[in-house]
N, C-alpha and C positions, 0 to 999 in steps of 0.2 A: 468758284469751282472747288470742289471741296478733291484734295490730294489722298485722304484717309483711307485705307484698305476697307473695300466692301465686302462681306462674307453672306452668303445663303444662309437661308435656315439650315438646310441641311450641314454644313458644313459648322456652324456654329451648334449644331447639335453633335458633332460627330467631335468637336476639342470638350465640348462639357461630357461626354461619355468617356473620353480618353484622359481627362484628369480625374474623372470619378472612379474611374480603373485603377488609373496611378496609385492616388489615395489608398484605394482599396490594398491593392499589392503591398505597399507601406506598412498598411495596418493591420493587414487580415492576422497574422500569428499572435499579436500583440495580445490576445482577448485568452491565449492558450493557460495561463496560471491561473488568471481570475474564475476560468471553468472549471479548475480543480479545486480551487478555494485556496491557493497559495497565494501569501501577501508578497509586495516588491513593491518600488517604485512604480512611479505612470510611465509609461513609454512615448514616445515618440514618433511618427511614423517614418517610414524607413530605419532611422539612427538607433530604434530604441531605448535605451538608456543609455547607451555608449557615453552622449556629451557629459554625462556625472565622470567620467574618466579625467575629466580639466582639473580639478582637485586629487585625482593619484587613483590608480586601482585602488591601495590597499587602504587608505582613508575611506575610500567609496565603501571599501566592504565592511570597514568599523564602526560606520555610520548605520550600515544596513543591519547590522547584529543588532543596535542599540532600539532599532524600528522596529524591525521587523520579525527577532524571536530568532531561532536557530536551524529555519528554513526561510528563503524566502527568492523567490525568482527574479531576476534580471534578465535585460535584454539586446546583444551584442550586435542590433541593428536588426536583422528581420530571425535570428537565430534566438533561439529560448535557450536562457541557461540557468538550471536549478541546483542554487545553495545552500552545501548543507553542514549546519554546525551542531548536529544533534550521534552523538558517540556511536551512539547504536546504530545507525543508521548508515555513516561514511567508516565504521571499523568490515562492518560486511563489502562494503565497495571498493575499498583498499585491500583489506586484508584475505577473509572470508571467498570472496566470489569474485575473486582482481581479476580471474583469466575466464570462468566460465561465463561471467556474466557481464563480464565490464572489459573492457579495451582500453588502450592510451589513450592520452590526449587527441581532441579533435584533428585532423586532418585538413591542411587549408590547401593544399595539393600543390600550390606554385613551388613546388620546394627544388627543381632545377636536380643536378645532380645529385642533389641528398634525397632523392627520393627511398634508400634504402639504408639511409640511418638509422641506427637502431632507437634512436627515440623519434621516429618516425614509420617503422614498418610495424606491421600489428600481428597479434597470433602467433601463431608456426612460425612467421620468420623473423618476430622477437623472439622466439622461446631460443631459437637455433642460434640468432646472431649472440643472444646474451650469454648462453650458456658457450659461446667460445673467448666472448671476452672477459665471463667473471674472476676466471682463473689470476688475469693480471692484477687483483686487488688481494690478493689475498698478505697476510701478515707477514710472511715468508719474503714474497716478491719484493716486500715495501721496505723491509729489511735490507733487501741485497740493496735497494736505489737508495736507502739515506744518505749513503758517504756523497752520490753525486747531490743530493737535496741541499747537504750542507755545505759541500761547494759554493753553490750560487747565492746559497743563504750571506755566506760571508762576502762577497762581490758585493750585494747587493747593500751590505752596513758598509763597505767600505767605501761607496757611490753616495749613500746618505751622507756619511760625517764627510766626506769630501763636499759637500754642499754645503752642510750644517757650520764650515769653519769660515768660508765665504759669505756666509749670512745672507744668503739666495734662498731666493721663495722656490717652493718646489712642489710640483705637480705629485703627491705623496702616491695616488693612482696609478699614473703612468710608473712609478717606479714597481710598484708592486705586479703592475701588470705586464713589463717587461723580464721581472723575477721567474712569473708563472711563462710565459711565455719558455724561457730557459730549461727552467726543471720539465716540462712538458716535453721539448723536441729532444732535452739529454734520455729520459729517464725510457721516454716513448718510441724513441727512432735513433737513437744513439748519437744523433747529432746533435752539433755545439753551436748554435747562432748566436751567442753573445749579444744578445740586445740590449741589454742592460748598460753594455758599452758602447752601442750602437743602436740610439733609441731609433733611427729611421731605417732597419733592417725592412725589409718588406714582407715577412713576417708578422711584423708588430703594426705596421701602417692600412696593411692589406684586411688584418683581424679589427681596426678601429671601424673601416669603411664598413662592414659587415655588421658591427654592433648598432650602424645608426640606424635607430628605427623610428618612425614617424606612424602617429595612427590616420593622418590624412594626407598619407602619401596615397597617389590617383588608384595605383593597383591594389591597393589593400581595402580600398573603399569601395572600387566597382566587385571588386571579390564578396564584399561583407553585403551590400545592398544590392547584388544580381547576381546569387550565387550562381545559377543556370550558364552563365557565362563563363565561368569557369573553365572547364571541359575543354573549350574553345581554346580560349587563353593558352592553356597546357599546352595543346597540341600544338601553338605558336613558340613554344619554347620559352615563353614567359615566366618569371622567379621572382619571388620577393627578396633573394641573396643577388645583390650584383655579379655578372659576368664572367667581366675583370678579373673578382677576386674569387672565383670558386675555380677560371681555368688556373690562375695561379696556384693556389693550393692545389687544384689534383695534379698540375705539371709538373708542382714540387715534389710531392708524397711520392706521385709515378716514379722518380727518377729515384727518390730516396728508397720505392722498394727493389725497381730492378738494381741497384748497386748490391742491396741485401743480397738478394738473390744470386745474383753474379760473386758474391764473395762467402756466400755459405759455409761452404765446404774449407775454408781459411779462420773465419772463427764464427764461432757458433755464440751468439747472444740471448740474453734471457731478458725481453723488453714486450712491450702491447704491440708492435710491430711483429717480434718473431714469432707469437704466437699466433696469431693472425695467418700468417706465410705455412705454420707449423698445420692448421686445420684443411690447409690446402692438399698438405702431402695427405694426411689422413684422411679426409674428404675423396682420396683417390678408391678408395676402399670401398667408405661410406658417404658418397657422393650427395646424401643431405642434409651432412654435418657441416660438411667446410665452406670457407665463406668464396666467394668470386675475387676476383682483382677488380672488380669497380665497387663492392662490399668493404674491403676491406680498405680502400681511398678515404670511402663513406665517413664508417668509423673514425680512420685515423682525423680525417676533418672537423669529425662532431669533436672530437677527444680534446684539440687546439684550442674551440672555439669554447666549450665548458670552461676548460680548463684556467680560459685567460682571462674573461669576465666575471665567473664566481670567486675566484682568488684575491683580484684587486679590490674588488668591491667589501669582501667579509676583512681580510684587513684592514681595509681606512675604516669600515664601520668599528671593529674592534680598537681599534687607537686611538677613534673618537672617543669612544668608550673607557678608556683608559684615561685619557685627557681632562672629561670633564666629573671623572671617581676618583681623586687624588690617592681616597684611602687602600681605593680596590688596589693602585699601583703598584703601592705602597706593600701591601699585600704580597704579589706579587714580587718584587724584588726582592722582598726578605724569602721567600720559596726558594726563587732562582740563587738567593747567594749561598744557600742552605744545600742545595742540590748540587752545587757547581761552586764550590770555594775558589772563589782566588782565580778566577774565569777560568775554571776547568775544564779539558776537551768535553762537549759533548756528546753524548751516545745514547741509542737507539733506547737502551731499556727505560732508563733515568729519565728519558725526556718523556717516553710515554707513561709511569709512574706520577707524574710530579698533579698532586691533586688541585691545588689551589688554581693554576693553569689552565687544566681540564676546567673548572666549574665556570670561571671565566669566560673560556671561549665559549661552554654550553649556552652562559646566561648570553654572551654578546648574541648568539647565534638565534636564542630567543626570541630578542627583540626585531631584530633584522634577517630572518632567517634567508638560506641561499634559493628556495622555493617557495616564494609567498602566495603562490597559487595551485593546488594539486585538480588537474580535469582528467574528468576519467567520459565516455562515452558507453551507455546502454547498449547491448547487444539486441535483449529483446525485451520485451515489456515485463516487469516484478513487482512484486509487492514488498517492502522492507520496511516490519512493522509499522505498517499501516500508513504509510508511504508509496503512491503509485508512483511507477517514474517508467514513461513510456519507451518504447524502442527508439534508438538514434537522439534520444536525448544527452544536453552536454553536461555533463554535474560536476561542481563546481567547492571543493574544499578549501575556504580562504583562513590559511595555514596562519598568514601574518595577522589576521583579526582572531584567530585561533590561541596564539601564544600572546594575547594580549586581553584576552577575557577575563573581566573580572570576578566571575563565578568560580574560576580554576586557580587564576594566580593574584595573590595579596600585592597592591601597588604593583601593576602589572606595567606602570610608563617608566619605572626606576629599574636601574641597574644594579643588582644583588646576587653577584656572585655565588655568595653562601647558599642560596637555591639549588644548587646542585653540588655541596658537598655531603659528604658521607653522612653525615647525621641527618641530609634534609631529601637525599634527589629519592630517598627509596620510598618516598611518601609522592611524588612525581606520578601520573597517572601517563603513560609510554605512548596511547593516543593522544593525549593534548601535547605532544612535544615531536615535531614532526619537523626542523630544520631539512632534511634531506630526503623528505615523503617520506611513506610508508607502504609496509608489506613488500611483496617480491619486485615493483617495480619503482622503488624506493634508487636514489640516484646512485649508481654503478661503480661513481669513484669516492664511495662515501669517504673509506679509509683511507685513501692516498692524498687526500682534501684535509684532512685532518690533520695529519703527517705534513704534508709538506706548507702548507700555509699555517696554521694554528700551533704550531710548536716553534720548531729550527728558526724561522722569522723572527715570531716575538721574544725565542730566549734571546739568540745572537743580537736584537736588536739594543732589548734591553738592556743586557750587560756590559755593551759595550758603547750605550750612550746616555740612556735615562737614570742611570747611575749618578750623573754628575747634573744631568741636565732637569730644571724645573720646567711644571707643565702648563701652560696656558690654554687658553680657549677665547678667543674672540666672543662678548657678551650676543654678537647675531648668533653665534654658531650653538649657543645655549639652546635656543630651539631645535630641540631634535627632527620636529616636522620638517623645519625647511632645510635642513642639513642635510636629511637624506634625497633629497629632490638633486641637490646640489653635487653633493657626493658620488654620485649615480653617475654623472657627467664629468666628474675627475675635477675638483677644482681643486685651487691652490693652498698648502701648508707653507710654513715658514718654517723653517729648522735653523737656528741661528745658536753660537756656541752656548747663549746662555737662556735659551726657553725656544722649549718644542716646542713643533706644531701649532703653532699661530696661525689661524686664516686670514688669507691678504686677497683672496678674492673673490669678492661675492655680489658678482654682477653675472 
């Protein structure tokens, strides 16, 4: 007697119709480049090209420069996304035609409470949200925040060489990103959570949960291969940001603004919070200027969340960076003792003057810039020189294959500072050099990023330890490629009294 499941013709016609279905849905968009004539990669059905992601986006997209010429389309699973490294082409889509023709980055809609982040709402209600928060960047503002910058800047050397004296390995990451953590809630909301002292504040535990992202986590993969479902999802309350950590942050922000609020009138503060609070009263006037109280949570939550992963992250790159250019250091410390004799108080003009500094952090910022990817999203269908690029398509600027072209930059895998000093950056062509995007929605807190991680860190740091201290480099860590993979995830330095930054951990 035979156990084995019996099927009908019909029924065995109706699974072969329904995986030729399948198939089809998988594959039907996949054919969408080859009919314009743009080259890419073969795709996949459903995944598209996604799995070349196993080797790193940004290797993926230096690989596709070298194949494929200075367009060429990829495929984020059943979504078309066309790349463009041709000047003329992405300066009009940035620059040129950023609002009329083009929108932010794609929209993956699980966004939970952030649904009205400003690097999340499009149009009208970026134009309104931005133009209330640009004011907090401005030269003046960043001025009044230095004294607290350098505050935490000193905390945070003085947390280093308490390690470095104990010849403890040290997560260099986590420190940096407990620093940004600090200058962030002092500078932004007037408050003092001291993580740096207190690396398990929930603050700092709550923003790690949030950083983990996985590309084959369930919800992000039925999102990418059944967009349709979506919709649905939303309406379940479902989010690619945990729960947890988003009631926390708006529970906290809420209470840190009604405190605001409730003490107004006792002293009046000039922060990205009171300005925010400040569009409200004005917004009473002109009701579609000022932002909501669940607007301005929004904000104040994207501001945390930038603020603490692009900070850690361009530091340990830049000290790598420092690490394995003994000269560039070298460089460098004679600037700093030139600038600041005899470990002179520093101050706001002097630290933003000091050139050799400046070209430094530009080159580190080259190599690893804070936006390795710039998407921009078709409004409606155009032509741009002779470039069709349909409605609702997702176009794709890969900034970090970008600053590393070797048509534009000479030995583009080395670190050469001199790149952007005064004799060399004015021969720099301002679109191939895009660390922080470009055009009006180019990143919001370009100048306070600059300021508070890119200076006050590396002078304080330097002066007051790589003076005395030799630099080492673990020979894995020579590898730039894998370093950044690495780095990315915070892994361990050594700081021990007599040689930086040693890596001890690279499992």
């Amino acid at each position: 007697m035979s156990y084995g499941l019996v099927f009908s013709a019909e029924t065995w016609a109706l699974l072969m119709l329904f995986v030729a279905l399948l198939y089809v849905y998988g594959s039907w968009p996949h054919s969408f480049f080859k009919k314009l004539g743009i080259p890419g990669p073969k795709p996949l059905p459903f995944f598209g090209t996604m799995l070349e992601y196993r080797k790193g986006f940004h290797q993926f997209d230096v690989e596709c420069l070298k194949k494929y010429g200075r367009v060429w389309g990829i495929y984020d699973a059943r979504q078309p996304v066309l790349c463009i490294m041709d000047q003329s082409i992405f300066k009009t889509i940035l620059v040129k035609e950023c609002y009329s023709l083009f929108t932010n980055r794609r929209n993956f809609r699980l966004n939970g409470p952030l649904y009205d982040a400003v690097s999340i709402v499009e149009d009208e209600d970026w134009r309104r949200i931005r133009s209330v928060l640009s004011p907090s960047f401005t030269s003046g503002r960043l001025k009044e925040m230095f004294g607290i910058m350098k505050t935490h800047s000193h905390i945070l050397v003085d947390n280093l060489g308490k390690t470095a004296t104990r010849g403890e390995a040290v997560d260099i990451k986590e420190f940096f990103g407990a620093y940004s953590m600090d200058v962030v809630t002092s500078t932004a909301f007037s408050v003092d959570i001291d993580s740096l002292n207190n690396p398990k504040d929930p603050f700092v535990t709550n923003i790690k949960k949030m950083l983990k992202f996985d590309l084959l986590n369930p919800l992000f993969l039925i999102t990418a291969l059944f967009p349709f479902i979506t919709p649905v999802l939303e309406k379940m309350d479902f989010a690619f940001f945990p729960t947890s950590v988003t009631d926390f942050f708006f529970a906290a922000l809420k209470k840190i603004k009604s405190e605001r609020v409730a003490s107004d009138h006792k002293k009046k503060r000039v922060d990205f919070l009171q300005l925010m609070v400040d569009s409200q009263t004005a917004g009473k006037e002109h009701t579609e200027k000022g932002l909501s109280d669940h607007e301005i949570l929004s904000q104040s939550m994207i501001f945390i969340f930038g603020g603490y992963e692009t900070t850690s992250s361009t530091l340990s790159f830049f000290f790598y960076n420092l690490a394995t250019n003994p000269e560039a250091m070298e460089k460098l410390q004679e600037e700093i003792d030139q600038t600041f004799p005899d470990k002179a108080p520093v101050d706001y003009e002097a630290v933003m003057n000091m050139e050799y500094l400046d070209a430094a952090l530009n080159e580190s910022l080259r190599l690893f810039p804070i936006v390795g990817r710039l998407e921009r999203v078709c409004k409606k269908t155009v032509d741009i020189n002779g470039l069709l690029i349909p409605k609702d398509m997702v176009v794709m600027i890969p900034t970090f294959a970008l600053h590393r072209d070797p048509d534009y930059w000479s030995d583009p895998e080395s670190f050469k500072p001199e790149r952007f000093t005064k004799g060399n950056k004015e021969s720099i062509d301002p679109y191939m050099y895009m660390p922080f995007g470009l055009g009006p929605r180019n990143c919001i807190g370009m100048r306070f990023a600059q300021v508070r991680t890119y200076r006050l860190v590396l002078i304080n740091h330097i002066m007051a330890w790589f003076h005395r201290l030799g630099l080492e480099v673990s020979s894995e860590l020579r590898n730039a490629r894998r370093f950044r993979s690495q780095i990315c995830r915070g892994r361990s330095f050594r700081t021990p009294s007599l040689c930086a930054y040693n890596n001890t951990s690279l499992n």
